[in-house]
C-alpha positions as CSV (number, residue, x, y, z in Angstrom):
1,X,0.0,0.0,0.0
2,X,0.9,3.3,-0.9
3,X,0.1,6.5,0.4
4,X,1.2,10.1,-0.6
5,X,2.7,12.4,2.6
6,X,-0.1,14.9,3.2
7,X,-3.1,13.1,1.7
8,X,-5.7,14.1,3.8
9,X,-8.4,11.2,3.0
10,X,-6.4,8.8,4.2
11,X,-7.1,7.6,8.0
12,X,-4.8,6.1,10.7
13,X,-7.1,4.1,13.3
14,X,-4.6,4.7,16.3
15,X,-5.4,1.2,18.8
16,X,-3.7,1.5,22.7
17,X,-1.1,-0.1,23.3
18,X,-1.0,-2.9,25.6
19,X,1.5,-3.0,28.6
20,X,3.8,-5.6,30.7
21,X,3.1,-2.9,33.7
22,X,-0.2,-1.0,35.7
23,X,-0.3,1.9,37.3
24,X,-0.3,5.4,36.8
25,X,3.3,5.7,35.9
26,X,2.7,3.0,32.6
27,X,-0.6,4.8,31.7
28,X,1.0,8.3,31.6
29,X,3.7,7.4,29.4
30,X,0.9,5.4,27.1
31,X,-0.5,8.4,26.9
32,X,1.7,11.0,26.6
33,X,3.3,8.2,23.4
34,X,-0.1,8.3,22.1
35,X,-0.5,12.2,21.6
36,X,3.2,12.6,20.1
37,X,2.2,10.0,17.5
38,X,-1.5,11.4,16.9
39,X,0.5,14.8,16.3
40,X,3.1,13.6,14.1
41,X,0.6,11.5,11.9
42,X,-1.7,14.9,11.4
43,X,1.1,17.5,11.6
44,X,4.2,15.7,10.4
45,X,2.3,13.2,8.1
46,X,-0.8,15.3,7.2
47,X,-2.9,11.9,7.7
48,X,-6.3,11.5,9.7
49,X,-6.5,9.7,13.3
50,X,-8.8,7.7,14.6
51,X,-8.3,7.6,17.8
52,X,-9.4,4.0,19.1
53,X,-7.4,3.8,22.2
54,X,-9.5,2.7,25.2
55,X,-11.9,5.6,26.9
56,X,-11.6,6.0,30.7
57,X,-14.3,4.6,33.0
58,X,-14.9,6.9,35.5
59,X,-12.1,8.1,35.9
60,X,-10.0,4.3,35.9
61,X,-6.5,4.4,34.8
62,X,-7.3,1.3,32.3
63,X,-4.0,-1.1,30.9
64,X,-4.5,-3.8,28.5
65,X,-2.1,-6.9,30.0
66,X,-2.4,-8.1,25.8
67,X,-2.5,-6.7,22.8
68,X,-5.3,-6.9,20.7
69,X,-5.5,-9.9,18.2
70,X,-5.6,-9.2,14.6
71,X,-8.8,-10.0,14.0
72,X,-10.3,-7.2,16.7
73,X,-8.2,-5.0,14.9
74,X,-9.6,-5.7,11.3
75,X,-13.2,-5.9,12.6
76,X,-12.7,-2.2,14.4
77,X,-10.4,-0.7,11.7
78,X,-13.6,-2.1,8.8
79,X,-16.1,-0.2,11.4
80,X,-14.0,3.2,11.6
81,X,-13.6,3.1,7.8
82,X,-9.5,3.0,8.6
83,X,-6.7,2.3,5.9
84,X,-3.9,1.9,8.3
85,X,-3.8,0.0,11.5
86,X,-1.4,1.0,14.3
87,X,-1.6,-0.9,17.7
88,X,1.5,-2.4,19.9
89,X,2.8,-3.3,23.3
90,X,4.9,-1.4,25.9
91,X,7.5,-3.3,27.5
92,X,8.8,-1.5,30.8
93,X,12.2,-2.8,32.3
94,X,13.2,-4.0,34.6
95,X,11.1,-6.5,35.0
96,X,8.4,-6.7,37.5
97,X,10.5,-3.9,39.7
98,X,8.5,-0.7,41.1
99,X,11.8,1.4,39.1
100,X,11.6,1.7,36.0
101,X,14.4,2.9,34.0
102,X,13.7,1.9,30.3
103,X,11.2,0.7,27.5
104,X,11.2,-1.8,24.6
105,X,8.2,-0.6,22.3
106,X,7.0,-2.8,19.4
107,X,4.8,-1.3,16.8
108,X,2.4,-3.6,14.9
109,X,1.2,-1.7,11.4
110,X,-1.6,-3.2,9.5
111,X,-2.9,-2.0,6.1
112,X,-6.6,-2.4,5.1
113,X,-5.6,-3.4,1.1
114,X,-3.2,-6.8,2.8
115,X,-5.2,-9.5,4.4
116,X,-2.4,-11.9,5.4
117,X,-0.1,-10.2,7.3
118,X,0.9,-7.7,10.0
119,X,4.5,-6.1,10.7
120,X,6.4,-5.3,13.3
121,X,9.4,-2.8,14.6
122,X,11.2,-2.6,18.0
123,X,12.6,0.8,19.4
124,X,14.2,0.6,22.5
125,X,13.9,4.3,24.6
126,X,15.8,4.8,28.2
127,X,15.1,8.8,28.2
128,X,12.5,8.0,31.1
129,X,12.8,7.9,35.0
130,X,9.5,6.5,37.1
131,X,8.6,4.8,40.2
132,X,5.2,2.8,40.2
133,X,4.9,3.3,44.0
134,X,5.0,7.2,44.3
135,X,3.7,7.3,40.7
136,X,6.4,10.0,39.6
137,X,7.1,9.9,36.2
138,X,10.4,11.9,34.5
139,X,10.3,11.8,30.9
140,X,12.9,13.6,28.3
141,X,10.5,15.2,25.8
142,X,13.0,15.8,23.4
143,X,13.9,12.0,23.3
144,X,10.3,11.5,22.7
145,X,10.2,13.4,19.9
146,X,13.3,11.2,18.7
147,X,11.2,8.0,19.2
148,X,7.9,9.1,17.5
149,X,10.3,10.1,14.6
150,X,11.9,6.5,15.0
151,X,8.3,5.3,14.4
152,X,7.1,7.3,11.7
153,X,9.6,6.3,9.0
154,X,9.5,3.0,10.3
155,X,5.6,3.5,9.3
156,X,6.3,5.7,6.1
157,X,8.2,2.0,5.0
158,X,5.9,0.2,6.2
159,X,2.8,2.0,4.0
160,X,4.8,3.7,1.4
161,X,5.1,7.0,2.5
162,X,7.6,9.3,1.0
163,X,10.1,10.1,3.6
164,X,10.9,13.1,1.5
165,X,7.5,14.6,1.9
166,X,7.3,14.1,5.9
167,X,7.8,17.2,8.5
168,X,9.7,15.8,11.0
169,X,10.2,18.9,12.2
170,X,6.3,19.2,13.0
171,X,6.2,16.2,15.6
172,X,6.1,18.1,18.7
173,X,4.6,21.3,17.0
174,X,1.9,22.8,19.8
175,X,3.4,20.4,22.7
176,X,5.5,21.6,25.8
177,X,9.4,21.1,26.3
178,X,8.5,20.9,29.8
179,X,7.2,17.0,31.1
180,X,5.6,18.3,34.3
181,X,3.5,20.5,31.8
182,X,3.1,17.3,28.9
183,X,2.1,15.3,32.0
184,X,-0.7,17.5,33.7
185,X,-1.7,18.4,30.3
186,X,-2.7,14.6,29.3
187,X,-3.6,13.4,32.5
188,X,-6.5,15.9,32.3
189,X,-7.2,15.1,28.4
190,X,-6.8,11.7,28.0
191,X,-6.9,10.1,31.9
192,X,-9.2,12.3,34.4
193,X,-13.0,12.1,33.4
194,X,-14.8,14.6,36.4
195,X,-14.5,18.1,34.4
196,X,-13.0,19.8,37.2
197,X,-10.2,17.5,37.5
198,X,-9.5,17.8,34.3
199,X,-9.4,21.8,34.5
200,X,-7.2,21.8,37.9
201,X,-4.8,19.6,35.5
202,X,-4.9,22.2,32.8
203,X,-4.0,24.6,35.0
204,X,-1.5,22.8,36.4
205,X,-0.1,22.6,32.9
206,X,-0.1,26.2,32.4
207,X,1.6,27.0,35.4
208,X,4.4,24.8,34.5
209,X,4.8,26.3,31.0
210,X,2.8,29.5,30.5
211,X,3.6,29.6,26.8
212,X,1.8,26.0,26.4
213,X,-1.3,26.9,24.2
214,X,-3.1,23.6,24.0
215,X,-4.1,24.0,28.2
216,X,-5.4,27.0,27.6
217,X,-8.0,26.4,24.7
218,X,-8.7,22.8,26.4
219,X,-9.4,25.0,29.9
220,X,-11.7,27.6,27.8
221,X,-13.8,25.2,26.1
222,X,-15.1,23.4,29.5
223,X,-15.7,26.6,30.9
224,X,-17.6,27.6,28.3
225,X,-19.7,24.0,28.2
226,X,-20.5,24.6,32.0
227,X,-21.7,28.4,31.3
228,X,-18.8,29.6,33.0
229,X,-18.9,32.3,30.6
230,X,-16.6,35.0,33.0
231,X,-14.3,33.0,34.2
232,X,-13.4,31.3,30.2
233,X,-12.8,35.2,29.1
234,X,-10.7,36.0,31.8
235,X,-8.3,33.0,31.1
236,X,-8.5,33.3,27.1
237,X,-7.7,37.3,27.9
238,X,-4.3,35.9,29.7
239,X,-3.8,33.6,27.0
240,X,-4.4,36.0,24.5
241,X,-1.7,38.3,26.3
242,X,0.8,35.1,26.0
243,X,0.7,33.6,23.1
244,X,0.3,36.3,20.4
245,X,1.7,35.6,17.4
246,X,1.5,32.0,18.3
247,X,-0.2,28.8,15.9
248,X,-3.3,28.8,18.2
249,X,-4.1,32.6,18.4
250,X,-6.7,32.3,16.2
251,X,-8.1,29.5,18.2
252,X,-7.8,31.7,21.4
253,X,-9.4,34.5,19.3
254,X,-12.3,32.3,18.1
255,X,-13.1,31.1,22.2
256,X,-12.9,34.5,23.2
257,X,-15.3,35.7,20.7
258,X,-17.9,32.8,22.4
259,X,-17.2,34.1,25.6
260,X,-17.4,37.8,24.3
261,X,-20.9,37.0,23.0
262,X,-22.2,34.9,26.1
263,X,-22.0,37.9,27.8
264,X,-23.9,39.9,25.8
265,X,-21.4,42.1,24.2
266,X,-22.3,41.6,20.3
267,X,-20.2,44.0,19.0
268,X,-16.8,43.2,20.4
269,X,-17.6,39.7,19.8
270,X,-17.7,40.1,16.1
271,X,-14.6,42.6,16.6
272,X,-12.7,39.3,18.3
273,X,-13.4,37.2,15.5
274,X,-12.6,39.7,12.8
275,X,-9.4,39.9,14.1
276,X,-9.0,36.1,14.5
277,X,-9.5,35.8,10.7
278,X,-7.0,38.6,9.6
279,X,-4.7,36.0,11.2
280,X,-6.3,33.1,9.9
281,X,-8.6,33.9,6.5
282,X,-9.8,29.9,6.7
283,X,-10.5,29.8,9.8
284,X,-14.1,27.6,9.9
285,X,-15.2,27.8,13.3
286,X,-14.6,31.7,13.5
287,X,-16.6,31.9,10.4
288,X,-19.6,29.8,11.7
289,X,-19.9,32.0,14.4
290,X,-19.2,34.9,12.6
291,X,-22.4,34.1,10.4
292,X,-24.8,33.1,13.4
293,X,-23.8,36.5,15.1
294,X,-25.1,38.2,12.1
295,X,-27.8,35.6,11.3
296,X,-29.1,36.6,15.1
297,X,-29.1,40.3,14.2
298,X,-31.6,39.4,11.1
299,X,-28.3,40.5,9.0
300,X,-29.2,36.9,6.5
301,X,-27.2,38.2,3.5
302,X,-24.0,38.7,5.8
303,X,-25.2,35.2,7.8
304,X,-25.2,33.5,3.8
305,X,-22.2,34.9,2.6
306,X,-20.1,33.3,5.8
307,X,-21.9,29.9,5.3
308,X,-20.6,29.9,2.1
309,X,-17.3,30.9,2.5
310,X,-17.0,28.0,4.9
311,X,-18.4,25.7,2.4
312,X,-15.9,26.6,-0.4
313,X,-13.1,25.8,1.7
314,X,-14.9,22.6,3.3
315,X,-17.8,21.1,1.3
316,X,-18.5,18.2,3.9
317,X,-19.1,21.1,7.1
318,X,-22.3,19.8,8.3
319,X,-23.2,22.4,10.8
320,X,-22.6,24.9,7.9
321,X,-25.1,23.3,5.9
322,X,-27.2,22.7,8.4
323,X,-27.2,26.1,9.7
324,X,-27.3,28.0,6.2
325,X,-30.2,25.9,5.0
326,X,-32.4,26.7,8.2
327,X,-31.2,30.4,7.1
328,X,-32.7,30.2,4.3
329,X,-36.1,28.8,5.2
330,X,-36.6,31.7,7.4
331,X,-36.0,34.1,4.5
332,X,-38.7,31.8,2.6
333,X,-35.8,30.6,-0.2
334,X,-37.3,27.1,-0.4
335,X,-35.4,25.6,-3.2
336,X,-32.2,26.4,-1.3
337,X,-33.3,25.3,1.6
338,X,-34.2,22.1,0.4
339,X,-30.5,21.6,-1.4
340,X,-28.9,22.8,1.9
341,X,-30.7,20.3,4.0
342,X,-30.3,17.1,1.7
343,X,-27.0,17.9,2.0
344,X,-26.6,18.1,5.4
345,X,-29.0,14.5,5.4
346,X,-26.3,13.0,3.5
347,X,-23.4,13.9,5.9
348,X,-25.9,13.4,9.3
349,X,-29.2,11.4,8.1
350,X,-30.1,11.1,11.6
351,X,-31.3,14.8,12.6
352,X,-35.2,15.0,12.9
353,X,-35.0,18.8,12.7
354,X,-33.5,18.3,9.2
355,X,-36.3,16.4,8.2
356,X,-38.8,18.7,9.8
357,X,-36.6,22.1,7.5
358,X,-36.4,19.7,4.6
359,X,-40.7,18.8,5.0
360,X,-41.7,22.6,5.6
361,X,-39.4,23.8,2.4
362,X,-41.3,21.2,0.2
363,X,-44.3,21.9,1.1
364,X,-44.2,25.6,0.9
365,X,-43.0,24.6,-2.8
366,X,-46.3,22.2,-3.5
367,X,-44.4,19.3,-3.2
368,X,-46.3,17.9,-0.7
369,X,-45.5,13.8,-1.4
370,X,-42.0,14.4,-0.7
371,X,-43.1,16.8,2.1
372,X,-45.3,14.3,3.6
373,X,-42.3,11.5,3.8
374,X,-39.7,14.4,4.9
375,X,-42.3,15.3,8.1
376,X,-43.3,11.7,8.8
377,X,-39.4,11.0,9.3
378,X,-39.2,13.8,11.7
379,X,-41.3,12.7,13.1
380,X,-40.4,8.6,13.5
381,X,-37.0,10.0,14.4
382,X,-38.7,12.5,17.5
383,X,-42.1,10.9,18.0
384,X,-42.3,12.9,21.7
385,X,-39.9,16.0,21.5
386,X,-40.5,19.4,19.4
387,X,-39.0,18.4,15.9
388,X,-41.0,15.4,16.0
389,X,-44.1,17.6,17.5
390,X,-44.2,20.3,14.7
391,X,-43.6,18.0,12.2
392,X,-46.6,16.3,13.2
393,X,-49.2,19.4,13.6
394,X,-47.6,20.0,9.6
395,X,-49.1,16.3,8.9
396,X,-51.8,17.1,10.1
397,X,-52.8,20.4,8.2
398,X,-51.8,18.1,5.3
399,X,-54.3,15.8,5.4
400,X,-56.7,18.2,6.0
């Protein structure tokens, strides 16, 4: 199999990897290994991940003892729709002693187009310190970076990548040099499941580096999902004040906006994200909100244009579609409506309120067969909330 460096349609279903060790100390590093190669397959490989590592359970530091067998893997790879298979095991020396002072890793690559066989690579990597007891963990961030290097030409062989066209320089790109802050940092994203555990973490891990963007946005966007709407503007405003000129100040920009317009400050919110796409003229998200700012003022053709900037850049954007085609209901363009929202069906054909925009639009064109099937699947998908309610007082007037 191979695949071009950069190809964006290509997806990498990334499996945990299975350890000789439990504990906190084991988890962390299987963690911390799994962001550095998520980041170098998107940023130095410009490939998808799926991420198919094992969730927490309440809050359970979870270790597999074995690694997955190769059948698992082909059934779960099939069901994510993955090319590329990458699962392994963690060996942790010494053996069976609370000190550990070293690591064989083997990395098991599987490509969806060979049915037969799997293969295999070893790296060996003694740039970590840890004691299982106190669970302390030291780790050399730079020799990370070394290893997930290690690991992506081995893969780039593997699949047929062009070495030529990989950024090595990119694997670490929006991490911390500093382990206490990597370690805080993915203890809150990928171990602690209570959502203020996992902000006291990311706040640990901007106290230990300040300049460390990714704790910051994290931090923001839980705020902002518990209505927190002060307290995310006051830390975005600090981050803003830190990282400008940074990779993620857009992202800051674009959080700050949500916060800005939370509390009720319309204008400077759609000042915010102006300014977040002077930096970044593609930036999606900031344009999505940039159009339901002005779609809530009753400004539509402003509210259109945005939707459809988005959609030039990234024709599969469901909530653009979504969003524009409600748009133009409301404005009574029908026909467009009706485009927007089988579009939107295609990419998310489970959404009642679709089905209940896509009914109303035919209908108010005469089309009242298709309208009649659009509304009754509304309502089959909502038979008892307000999708599934309207759709059915529309049947209704209907037939008559």
């Amino acid at each position: 199999m191979a695949i071009e460096a950069g190809k964006n349609d290509v997806n990498v279903a990334l499996f945990q990897f299975a350890t000789n060790a439990a504990g906190k100390v084991p988890a962390m590093f299987e963690n911390i290994l799994a962001l550095y190669i998520m980041n170098a397959l998107k940023k130095a490989a410009g490939l998808q991940v799926v991420d198919l590592t094992t969730p927490v359970r309440d809050g359970e530091i979870l270790s597999l003892a074995r690694a997955f067998s190769e059948d698992e893997i082909r059934e779960a790879s099939r069901r994510a729709g993955a090319d590329v298979s990458l699962w392994g095991t963690l060996h942790f020396t010494p053996d069976g002693s609370p000190l550990i002072d070293g690591l064989e890793v083997v990395m098991t690559v599987l490509a969806a187009d060979d049915r037969e066989t799997t293969e295999e690579r070893c790296f060996a990597f003694d740039a970590l310190r840890g004691d299982v007891r106190a669970g302390i963990l030291e780790l050399d961030t730079a020799a990370m970076e070394d290893l997930v290097e290690e690991m992506l030409l081995a893969l780039a062989d593997i699949i047929g990548l062009e070495r030529g066209k990989l950024h090595m320089e990119r694997i670490g790109e929006g991490l911390s040099h500093s382990d206490r802050a990597i370690g805080y940092f993915v203890y809150a994203l990928r171990i602690a499941a209570d959502p203020e555990v996992k902000l006291r973490f990311y706040l640990k891990a901007i106290a230990a580096d300040t300049g460390f963007a990714l704790p910051y946005t994290n931090a923001a966007q839980l705020l902002l999902g518990q209505g927190r709407y002060g307290e995310a503007m006051r830390l975005l405003l600090r981050a803003e004040s830190r990282l400008e000129g940074g990779g993620l100040e857009p992202d800051v920009l674009n959080l700050l906006g949500v916060a800005t317009m939370h509390m009720g400050m319309w204008d400077e919110a759609v000042r915010v994200w102006e300014r977040a796409l002077e930096l970044h003229p593609e930036h999606i998200e900031t344009m999505c909100n940039l159009a339901a700012a002005h779609s809530m003022r009753e400004m539509p053709e402003e509210a259109e244009e945005y939707y459809g900037r988005v959609l030039s850049l990234k024709d599969d954007y469901p909530l653009a579609w979504f969003s524009l085609g409600k748009l133009q209901a409301r404005g009574e363009k029908y026909e467009e409506a009706e485009a927007s929202m089988r579009r939107y069906i295609e990419l998310c054909p489970g959404d009642p309120w679709a089905y209940y925009i896509l009914g109303t639009s035919l209908l108010k064109q005469g089309k009242e067969g298709e309208a009649e099937f659009s509304l009754a699947k509304a309502v089959q998908l909502d038979p008892d909330g307000e999708a599934g309610t309207q759709a059915r007082l529309e049947l209704q007037g209907l037939k008559g």
